[in-house]
Phi, psi and omega in degrees: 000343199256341172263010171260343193290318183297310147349295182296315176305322173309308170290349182272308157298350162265323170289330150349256181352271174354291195280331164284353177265319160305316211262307171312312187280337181283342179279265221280021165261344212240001185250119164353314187261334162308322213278331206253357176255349122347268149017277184267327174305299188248024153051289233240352179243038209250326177310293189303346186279307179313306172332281165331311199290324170285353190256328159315325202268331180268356171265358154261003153299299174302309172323296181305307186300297177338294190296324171335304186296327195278339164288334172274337186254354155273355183270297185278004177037064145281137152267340176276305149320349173260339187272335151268343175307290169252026134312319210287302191328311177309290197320313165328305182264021141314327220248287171329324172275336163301319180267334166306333177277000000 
């Protein structure tokens, strides 16, 4: 029971993560005054910045659904489903740090 209690918590704290990140790229793809200081700053880079911002949003979709998962196969306490679960999670936050970088 208690390792599943860890489990859940883990996966809980990551789909978080997920969702501040998922949430972050929609903010700064979607509020007017980024967009309009973007704009005036950087001219010639507002694509590649609009980019980021989708490659955020979809690794912070993938983060969340992921910790979803990972939280249902710590609840029924699969090993089989956990054993995919954290391959995927790693690649993610791979993929999450390639982009902060």
């Amino acid at each position: 029971m208690r390792i599943q209690f860890q489990g859940e918590l883990f996966d809980s704290l990551v789909q978080v993560s997920g969702m501040v990140m998922l949430i972050g790229g929609l903010y700064l793809r979607m509020d007017s005054q980024v967009n309009h200081v973007m704009i005036a700053a950087y001219a010639d880079d507002v694509q590649i910045f609009h980019w980021l911002c989708y490659v955020a949003i979809a690794a912070g979709a993938a983060i969340t659904f992921i910790g979803f998962l990972g939280c249902c196969s710590a609840y029924q306490e699969s090993r089989c489903m956990l054993g995919t679960v954290m391959p995927a999670l790693q690649i993610c936050t791979k993929i999450k740090y390639f982009t902060v970088l």
